[in-house]
N, C-alpha and C positions, 0 to 999 in steps of 0.2 A: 202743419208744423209737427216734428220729431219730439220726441220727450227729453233728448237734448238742447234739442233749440228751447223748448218752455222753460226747461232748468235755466238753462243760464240768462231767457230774459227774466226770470225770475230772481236772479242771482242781483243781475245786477240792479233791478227794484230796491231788492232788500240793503244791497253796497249803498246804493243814492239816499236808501232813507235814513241809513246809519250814519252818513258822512251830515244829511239836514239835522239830524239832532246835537249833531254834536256842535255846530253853529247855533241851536236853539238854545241849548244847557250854558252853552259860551255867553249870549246874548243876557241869560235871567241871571247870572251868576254876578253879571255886572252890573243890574239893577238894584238899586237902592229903595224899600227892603227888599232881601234876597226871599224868595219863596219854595223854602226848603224841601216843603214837600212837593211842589212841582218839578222840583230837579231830578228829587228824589224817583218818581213816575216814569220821568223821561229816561233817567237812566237805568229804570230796569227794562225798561223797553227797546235802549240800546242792548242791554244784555239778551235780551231773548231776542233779537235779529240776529246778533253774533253767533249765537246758537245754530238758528236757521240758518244763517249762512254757510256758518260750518260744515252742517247735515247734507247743504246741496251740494257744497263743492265736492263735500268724499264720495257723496253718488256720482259726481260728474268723472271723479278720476279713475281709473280702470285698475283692478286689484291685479296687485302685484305679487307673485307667488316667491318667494328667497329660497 
């Protein structure tokens, strides 16, 4: 396997685990009591995927000279 192909199974790792949080953070938010601080966990952990994911797609895109 290419260092492209790991990137983007990689990619899409980090898209699938970003898209289960955000059904997890949906799920506790509707719970009665709400537990702020585990939201709170969750979603800087969506933050720092979003990062990662960012980081690998602009590796994945080929620089463009203007």
């Amino acid at each position: 396997m290419d260092e492209q192909e790991r990137l983007q199974q990689k990619l899409a790792e980090l898209k699938s685990e970003h898209r289960d949080l955000d059904d997890v953070i949906n799920r506790l938010a509707e719970q009665r009591p709400v537990d702020l601080i585990q939201i709170q966990r969750l979603k800087k952990r969506k933050l720092v995927l979003k990062d990662l994911i960012a980081k690998i797609e602009s590796m994945l895109l080929p620089d463009i000279i203007a």
